[in-house]
DSSP file (Angstrom, degrees, kcal/mol; ACC not computed):
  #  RESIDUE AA STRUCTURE BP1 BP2  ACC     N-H-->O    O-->H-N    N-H-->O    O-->H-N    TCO  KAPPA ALPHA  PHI   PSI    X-CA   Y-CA   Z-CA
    1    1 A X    >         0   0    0      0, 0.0     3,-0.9     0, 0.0     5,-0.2   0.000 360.0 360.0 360.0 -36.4   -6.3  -15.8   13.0
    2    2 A X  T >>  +     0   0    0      1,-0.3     4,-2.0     2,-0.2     3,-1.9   0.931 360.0  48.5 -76.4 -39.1   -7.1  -17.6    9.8
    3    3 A X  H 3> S+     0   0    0      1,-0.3     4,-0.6     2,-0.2    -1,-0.3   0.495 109.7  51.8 -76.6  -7.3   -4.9  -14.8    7.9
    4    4 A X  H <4 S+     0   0    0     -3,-0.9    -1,-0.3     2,-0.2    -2,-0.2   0.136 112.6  50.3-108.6   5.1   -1.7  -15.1   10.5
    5    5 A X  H <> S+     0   0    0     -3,-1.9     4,-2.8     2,-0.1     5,-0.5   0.676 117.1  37.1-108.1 -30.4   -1.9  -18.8    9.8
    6    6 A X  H  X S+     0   0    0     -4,-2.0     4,-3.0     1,-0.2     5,-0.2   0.952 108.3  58.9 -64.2 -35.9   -1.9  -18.4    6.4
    7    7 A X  H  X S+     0   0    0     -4,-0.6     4,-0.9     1,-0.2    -1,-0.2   0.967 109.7  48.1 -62.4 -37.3    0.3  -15.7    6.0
    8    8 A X  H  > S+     0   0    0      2,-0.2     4,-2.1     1,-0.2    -1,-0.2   0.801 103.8  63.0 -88.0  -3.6    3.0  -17.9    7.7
    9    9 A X  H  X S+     0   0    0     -4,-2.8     4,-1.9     2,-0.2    -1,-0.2   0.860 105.2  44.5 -26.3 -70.6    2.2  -20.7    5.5
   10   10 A X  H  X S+     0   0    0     -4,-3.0     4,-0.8    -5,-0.5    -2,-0.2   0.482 106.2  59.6 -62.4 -15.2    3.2  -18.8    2.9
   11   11 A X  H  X S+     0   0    0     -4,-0.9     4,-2.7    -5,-0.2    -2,-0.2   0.800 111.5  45.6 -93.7 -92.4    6.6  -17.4    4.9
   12   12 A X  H  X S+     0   0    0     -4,-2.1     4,-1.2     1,-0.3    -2,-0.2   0.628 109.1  49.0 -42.8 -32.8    7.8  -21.1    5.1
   13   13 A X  H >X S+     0   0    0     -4,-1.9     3,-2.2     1,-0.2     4,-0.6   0.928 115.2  47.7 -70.3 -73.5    7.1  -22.3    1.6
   14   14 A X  H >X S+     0   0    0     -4,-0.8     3,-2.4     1,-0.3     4,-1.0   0.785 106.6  64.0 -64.2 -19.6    8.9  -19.2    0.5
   15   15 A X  H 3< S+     0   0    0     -4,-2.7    -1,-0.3     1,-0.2    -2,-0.2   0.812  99.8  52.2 -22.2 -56.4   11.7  -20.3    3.3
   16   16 A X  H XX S+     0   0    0     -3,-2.2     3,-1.8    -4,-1.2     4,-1.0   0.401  81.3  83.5 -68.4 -25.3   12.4  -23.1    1.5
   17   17 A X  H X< S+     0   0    0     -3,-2.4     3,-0.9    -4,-0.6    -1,-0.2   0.954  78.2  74.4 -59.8 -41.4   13.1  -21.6   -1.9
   18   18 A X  T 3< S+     0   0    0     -4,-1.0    -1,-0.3     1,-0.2    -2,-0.1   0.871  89.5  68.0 -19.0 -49.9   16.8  -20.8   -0.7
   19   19 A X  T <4 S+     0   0    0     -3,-1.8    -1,-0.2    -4,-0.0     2,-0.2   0.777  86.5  77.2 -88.7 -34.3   17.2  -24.8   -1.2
   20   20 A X  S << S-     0   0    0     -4,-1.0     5,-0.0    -3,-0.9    -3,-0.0  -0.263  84.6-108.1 -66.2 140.5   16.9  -24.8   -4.8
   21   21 A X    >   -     0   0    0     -2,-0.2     3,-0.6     1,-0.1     7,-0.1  -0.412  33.2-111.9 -64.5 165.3   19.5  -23.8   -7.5
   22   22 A X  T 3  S+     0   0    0      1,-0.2   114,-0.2     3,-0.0    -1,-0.1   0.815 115.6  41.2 -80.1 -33.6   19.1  -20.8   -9.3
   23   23 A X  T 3  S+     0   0    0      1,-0.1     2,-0.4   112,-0.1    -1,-0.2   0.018  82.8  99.8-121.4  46.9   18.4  -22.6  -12.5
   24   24 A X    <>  +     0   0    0     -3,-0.6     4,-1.2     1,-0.0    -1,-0.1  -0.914  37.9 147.5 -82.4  72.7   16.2  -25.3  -11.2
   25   25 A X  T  4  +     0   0    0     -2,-0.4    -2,-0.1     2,-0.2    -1,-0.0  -0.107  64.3  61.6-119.2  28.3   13.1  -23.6  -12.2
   26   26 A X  T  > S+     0   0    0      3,-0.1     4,-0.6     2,-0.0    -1,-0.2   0.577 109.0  42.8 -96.1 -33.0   11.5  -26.8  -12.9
   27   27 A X  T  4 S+     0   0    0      2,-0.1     4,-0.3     1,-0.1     3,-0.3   0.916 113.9  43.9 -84.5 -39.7   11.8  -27.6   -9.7
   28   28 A X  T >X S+     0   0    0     -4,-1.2     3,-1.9     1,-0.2     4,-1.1   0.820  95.8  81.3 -57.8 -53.6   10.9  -24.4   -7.7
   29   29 A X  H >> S+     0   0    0      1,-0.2     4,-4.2     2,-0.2     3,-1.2   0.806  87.7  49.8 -55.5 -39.5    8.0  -23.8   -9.9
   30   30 A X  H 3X S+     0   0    0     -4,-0.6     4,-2.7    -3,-0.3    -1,-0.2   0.891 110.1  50.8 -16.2 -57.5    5.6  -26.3   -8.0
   31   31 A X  H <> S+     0   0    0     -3,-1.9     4,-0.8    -4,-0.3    -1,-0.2   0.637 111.8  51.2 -93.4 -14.7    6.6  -24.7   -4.5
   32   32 A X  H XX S+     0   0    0     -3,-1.2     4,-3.8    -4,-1.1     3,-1.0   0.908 109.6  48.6 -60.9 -57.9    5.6  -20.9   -6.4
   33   33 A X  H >X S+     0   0    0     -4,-4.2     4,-1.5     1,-0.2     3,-0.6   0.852 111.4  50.7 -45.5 -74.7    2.2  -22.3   -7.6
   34   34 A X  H 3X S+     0   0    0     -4,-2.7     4,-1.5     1,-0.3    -1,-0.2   0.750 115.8  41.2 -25.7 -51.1    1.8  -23.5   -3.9
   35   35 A X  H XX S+     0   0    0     -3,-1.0     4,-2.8    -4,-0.8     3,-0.9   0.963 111.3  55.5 -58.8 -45.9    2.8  -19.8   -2.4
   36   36 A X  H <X S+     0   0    0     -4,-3.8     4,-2.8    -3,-0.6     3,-0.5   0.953 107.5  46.0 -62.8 -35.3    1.0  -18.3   -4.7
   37   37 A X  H 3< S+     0   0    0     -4,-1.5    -1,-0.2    -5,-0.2    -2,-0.2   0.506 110.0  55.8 -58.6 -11.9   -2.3  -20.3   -3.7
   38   38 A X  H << S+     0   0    0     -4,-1.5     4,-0.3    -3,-0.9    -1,-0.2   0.611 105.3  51.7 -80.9 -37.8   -1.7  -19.8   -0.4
   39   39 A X  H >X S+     0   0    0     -4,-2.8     4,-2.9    -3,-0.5     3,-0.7   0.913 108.4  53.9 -76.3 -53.1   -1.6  -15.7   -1.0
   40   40 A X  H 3X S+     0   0    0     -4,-2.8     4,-0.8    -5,-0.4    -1,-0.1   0.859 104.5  44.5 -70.7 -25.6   -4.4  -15.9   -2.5
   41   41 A X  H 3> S+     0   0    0     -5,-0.3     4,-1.9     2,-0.1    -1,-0.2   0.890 113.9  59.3 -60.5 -34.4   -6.4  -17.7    0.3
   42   42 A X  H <> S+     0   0    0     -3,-0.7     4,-3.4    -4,-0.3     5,-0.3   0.997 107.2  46.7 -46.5 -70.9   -4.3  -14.7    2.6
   43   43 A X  H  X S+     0   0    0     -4,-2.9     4,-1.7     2,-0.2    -1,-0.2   0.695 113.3  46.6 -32.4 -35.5   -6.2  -11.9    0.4
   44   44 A X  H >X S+     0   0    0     -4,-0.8     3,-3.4    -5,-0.3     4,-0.5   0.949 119.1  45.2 -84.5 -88.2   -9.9  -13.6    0.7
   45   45 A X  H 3X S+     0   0    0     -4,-1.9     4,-2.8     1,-0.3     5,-0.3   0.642 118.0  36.0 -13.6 -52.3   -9.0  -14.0    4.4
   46   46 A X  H 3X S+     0   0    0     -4,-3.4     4,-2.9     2,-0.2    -1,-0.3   0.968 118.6  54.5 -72.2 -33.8   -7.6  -10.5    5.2
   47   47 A X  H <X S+     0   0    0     -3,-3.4     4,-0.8    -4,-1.7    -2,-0.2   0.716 113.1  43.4 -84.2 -17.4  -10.6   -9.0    2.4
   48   48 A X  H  X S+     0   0    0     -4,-0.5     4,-2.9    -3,-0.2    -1,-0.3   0.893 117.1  50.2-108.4 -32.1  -13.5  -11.0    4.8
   49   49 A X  H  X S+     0   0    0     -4,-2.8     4,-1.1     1,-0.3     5,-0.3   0.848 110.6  47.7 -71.6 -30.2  -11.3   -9.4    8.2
   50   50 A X  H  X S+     0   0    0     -4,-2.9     4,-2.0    -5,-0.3     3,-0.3   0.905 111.1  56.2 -67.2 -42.5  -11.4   -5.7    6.7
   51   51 A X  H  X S+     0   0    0     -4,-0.8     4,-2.0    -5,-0.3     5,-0.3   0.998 106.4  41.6 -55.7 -62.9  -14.9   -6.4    6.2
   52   52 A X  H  < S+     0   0    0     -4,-2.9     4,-0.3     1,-0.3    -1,-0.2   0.655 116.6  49.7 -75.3  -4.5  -15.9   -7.3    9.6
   53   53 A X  H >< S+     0   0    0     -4,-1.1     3,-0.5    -3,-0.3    -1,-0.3   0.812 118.1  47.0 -74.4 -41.8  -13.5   -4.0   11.3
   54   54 A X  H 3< S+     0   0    0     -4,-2.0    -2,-0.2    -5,-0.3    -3,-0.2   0.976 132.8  12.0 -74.0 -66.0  -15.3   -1.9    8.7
   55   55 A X  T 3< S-     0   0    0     -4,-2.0     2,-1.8     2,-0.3    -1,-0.2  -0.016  86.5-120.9 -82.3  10.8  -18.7   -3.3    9.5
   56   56 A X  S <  S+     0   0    0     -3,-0.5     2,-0.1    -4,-0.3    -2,-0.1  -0.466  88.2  61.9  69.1 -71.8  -19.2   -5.4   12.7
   57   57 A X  S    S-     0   0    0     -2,-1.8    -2,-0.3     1,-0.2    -3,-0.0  -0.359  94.0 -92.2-138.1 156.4  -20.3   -8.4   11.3
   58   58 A X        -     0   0    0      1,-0.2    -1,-0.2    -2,-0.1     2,-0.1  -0.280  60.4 -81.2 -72.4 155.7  -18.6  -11.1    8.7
   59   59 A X        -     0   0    0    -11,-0.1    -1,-0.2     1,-0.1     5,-0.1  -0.280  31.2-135.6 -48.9 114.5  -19.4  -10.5    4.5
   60   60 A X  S    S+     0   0    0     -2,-0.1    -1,-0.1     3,-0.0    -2,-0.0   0.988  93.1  77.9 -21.7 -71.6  -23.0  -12.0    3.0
   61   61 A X  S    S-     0   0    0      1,-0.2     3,-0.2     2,-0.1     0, 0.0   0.063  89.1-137.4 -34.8 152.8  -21.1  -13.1    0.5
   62   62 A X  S    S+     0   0    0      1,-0.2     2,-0.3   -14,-0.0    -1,-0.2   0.757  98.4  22.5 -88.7 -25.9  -18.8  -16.3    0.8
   63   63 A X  S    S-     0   0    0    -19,-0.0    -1,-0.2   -16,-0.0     3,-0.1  -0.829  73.6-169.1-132.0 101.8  -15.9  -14.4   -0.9
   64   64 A X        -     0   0    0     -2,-0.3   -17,-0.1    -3,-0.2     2,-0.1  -0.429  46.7 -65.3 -78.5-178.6  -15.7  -11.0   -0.9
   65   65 A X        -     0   0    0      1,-0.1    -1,-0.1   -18,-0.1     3,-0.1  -0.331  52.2-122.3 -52.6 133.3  -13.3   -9.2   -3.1
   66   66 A X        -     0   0    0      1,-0.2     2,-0.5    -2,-0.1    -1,-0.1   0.178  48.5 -78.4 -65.8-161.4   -9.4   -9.7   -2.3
   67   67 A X        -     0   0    0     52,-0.1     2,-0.3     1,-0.0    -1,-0.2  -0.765  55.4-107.3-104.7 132.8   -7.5   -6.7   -1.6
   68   68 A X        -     0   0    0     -2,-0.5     2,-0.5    -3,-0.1    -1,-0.0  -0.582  38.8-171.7-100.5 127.4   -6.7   -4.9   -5.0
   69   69 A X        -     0   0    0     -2,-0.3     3,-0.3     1,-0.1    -1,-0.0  -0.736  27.5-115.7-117.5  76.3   -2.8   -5.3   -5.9
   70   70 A X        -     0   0    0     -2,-0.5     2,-1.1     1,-0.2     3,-0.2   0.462  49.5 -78.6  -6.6 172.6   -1.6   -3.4   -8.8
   71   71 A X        +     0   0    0      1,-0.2    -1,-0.2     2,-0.1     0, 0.0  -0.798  58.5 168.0-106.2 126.1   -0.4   -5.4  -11.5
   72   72 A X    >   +     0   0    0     -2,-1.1     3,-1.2    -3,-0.3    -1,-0.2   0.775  56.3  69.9 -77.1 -53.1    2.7   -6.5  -10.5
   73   73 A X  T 3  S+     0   0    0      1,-0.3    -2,-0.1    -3,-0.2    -1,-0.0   0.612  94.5  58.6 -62.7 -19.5    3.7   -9.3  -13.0
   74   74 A X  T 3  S+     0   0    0      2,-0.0    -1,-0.3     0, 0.0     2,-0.3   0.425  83.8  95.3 -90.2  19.5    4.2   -7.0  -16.0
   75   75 A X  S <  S-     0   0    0     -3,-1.2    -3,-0.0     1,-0.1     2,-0.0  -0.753  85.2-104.1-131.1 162.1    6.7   -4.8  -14.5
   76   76 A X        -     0   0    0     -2,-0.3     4,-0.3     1,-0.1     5,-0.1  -0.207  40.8-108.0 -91.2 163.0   10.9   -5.4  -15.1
   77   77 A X  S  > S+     0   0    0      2,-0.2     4,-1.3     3,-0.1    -1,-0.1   0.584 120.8  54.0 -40.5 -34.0   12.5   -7.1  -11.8
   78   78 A X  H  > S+     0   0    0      1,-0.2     4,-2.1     2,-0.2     5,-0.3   0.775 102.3  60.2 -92.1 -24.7   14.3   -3.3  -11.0
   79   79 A X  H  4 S+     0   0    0      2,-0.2     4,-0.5     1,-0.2    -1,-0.2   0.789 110.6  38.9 -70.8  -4.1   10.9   -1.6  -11.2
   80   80 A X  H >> S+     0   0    0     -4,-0.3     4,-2.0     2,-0.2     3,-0.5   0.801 110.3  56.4 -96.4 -50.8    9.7   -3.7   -8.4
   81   81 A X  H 3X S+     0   0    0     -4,-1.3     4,-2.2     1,-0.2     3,-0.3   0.883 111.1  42.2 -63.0 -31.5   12.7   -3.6   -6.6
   82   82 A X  H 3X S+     0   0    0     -4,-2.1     4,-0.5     2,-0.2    -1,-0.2   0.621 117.2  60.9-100.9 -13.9   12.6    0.7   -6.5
   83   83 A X  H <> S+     0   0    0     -3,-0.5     4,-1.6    -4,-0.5    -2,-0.2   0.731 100.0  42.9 -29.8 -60.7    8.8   -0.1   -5.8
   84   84 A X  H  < S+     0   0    0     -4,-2.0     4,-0.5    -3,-0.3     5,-0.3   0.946 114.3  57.5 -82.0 -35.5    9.2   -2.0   -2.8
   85   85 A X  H >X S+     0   0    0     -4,-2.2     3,-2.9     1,-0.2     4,-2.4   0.949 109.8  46.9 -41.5 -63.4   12.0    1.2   -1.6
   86   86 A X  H 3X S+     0   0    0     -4,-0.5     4,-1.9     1,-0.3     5,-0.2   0.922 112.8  52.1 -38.9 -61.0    9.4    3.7   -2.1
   87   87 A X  H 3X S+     0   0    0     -4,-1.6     4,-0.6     2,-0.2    -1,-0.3   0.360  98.1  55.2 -20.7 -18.0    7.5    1.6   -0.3
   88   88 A X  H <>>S+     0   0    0     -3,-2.9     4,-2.2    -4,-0.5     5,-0.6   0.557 107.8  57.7-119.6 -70.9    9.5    1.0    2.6
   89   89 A X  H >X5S+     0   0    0     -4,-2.4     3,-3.5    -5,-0.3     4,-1.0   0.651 107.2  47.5 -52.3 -78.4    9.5    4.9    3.0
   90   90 A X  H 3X5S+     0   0    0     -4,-1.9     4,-2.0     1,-0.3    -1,-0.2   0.577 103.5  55.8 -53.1 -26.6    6.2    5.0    3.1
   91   91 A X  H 3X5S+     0   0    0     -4,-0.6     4,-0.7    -3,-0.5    -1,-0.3   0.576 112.6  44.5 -73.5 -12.4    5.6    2.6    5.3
   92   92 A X  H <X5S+     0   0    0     -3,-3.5     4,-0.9    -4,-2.2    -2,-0.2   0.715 101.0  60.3 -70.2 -38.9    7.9    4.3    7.9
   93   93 A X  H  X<S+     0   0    0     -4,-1.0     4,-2.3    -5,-0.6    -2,-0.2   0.843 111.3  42.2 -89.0 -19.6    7.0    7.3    7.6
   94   94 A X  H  X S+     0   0    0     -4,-2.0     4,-2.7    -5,-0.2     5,-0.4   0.961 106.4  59.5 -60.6 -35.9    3.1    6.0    8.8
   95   95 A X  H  X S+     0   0    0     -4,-0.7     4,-1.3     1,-0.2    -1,-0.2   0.810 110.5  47.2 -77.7 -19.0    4.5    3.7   11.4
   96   96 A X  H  X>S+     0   0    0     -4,-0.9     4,-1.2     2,-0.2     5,-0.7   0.953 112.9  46.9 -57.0 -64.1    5.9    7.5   12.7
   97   97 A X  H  X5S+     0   0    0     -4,-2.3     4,-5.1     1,-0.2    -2,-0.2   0.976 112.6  43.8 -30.6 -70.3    2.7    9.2   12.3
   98   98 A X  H  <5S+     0   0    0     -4,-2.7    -1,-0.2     2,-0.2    -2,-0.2   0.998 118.5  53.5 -50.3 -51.4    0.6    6.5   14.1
   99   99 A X  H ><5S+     0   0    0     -4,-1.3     3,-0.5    -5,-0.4    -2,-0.2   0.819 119.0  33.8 -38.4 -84.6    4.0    6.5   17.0
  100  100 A X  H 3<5S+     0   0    0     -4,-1.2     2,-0.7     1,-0.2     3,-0.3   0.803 132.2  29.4 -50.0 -46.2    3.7   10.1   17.4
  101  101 A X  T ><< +     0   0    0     -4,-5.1     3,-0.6    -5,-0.7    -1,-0.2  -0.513  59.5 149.6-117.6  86.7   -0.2   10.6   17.1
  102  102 A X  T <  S+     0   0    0     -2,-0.7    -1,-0.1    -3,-0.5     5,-0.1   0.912  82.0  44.3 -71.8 -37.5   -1.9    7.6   18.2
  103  103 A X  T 3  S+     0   0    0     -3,-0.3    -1,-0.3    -5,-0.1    -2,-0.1   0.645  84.3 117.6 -87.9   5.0   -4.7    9.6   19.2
  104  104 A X  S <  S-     0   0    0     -3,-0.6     4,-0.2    -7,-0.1    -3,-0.0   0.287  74.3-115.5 -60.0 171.5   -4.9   12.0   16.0
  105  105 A X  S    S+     0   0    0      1,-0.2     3,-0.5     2,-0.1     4,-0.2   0.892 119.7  59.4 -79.1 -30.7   -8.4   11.6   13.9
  106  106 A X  S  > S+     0   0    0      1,-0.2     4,-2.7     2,-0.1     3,-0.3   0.360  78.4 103.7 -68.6 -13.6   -6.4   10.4   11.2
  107  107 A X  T  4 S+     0   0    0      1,-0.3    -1,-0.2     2,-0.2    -2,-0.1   0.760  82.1  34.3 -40.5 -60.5   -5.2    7.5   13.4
  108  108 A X  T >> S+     0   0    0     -3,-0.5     4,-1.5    -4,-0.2     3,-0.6   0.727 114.3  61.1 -84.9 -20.0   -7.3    4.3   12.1
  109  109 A X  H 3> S+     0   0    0     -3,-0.3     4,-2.0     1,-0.2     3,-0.4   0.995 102.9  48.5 -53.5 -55.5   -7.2    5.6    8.7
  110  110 A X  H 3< S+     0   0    0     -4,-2.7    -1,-0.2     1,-0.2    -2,-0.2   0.171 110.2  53.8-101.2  36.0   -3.6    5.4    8.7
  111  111 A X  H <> S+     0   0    0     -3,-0.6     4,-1.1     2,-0.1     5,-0.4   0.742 103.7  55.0 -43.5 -78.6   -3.6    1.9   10.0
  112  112 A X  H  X S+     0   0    0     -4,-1.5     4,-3.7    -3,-0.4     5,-0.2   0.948 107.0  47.7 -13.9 -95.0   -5.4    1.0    7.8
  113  113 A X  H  X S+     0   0    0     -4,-2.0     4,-0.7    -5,-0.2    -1,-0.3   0.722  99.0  63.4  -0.3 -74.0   -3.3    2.2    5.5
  114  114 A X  H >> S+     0   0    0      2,-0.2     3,-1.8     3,-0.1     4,-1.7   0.981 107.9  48.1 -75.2 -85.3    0.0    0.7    6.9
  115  115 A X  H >X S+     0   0    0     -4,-1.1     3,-1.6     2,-0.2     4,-1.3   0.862 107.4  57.5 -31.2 -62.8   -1.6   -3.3    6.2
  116  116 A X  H 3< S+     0   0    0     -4,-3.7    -1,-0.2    -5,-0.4     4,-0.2   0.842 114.6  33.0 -15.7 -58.1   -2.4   -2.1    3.0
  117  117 A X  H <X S+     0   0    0     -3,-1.8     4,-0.6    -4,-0.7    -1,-0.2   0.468 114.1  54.5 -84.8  -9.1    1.2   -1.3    2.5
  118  118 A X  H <X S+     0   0    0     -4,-1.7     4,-0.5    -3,-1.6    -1,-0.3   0.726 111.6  55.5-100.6  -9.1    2.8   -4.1    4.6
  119  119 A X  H  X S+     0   0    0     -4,-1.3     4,-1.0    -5,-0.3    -2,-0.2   0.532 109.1  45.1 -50.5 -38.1    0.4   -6.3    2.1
  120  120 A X  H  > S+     0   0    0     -5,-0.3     4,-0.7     2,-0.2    -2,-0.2   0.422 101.9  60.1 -71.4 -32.9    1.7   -5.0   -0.7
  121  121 A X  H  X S+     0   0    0     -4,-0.6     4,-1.5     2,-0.2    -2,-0.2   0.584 102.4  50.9-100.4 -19.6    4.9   -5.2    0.1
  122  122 A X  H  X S+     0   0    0     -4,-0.5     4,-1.1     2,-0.2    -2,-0.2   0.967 109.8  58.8 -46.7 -86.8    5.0   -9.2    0.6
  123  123 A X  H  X S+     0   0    0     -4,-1.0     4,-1.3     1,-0.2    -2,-0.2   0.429 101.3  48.0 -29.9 -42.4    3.4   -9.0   -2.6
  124  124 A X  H  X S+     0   0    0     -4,-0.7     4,-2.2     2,-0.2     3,-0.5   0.989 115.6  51.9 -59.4 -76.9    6.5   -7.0   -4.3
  125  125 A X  H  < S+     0   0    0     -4,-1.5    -2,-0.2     1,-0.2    -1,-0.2   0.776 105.6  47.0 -12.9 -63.8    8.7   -9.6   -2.7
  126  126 A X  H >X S+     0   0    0     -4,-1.1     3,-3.1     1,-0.2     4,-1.7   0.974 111.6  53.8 -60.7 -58.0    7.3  -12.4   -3.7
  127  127 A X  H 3X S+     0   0    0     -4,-1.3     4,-1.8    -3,-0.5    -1,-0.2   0.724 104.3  52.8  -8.2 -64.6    7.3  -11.0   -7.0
  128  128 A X  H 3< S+     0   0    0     -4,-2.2    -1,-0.3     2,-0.2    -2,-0.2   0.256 108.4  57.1 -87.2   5.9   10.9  -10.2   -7.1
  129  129 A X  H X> S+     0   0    0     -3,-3.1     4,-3.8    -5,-0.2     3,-0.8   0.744 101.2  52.7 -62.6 -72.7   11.3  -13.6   -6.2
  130  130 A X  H 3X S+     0   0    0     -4,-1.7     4,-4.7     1,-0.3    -2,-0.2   0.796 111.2  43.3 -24.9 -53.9    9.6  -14.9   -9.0
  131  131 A X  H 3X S+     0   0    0     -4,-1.8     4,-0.8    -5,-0.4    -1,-0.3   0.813 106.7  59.6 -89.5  -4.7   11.5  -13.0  -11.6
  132  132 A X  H X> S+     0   0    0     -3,-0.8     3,-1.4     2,-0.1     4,-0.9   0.930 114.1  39.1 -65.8 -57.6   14.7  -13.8  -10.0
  133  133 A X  H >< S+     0   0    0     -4,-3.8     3,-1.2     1,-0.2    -2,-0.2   0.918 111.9  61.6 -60.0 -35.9   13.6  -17.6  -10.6
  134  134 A X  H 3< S+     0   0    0     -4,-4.7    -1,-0.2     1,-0.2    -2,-0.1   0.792 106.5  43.4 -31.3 -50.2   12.2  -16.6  -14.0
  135  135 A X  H <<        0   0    0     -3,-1.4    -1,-0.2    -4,-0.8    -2,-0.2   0.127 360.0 360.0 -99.5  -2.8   15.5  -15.5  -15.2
  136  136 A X    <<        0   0    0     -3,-1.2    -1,-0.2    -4,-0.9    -2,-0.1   0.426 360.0 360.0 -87.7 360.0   17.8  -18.5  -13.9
């Protein structure tokens, strides 16, 4: 629950970026920091809900480790963009898999899996946000 409130936290701030000029990146940056603090509250959140499907019971810890993102920030705006396509296919062709074999053995792995990639793939977004606003 805590990760579907955050996560749409994080939808609306990015809502809002529309409202800005393209090279009003004085102004925008505030309302990144914000998303971005927001994602990272998501990660903690989703990292302490993986725990407790994996294990029964919530993390010892008070923060486990987020959910591990490839480094995003060094890479060109079009490598992210041919990122998230590859992406996208993959993420299709699992949400086919799981359709067609729900009951397969493979099933919750490749759940599992598909959040990974639908996680990941906000992350590319946002990302390709960023460097659009980088570059105005």
């Amino acid at each position: 629950m805590e990760a579907n409130k955050l996560h749409r936290e994080a939808a609306l701030l990015s809502n809002t970026l529309h409202t800005y000029r393209d090279d009003d990146v004085e102004g925008v940056k505030p309302v990144i920091d914000q998303i971005l603090s927001v994602r990272e509250k998501w990660k903690l959140a989703v990292g302490r809900l993986e725990h407790y499907v994996k294990f029964g019971k919530l993390p010892d810890e008070p923060d486990p480790v987020p959910v591990e993102a490839p480094i995003l920030a060094d890479l060109s705006k079009s490598d992210l963009k041919v990122q998230l396509q590859q992406l996208n296919v993959n993420i299709t062709k699992y949400k086919k898999k799981i359709d067609e074999k729900p009951q397969h053995s493979k099933s919750e792995y490749w759940k599992e899996e598909l959040a990974k990639m639908e996680a990941l793939k906000l992350e590319l977004k946002e990302q390709i946000v960023l460097k659009r606003h980088e570059t105005a």
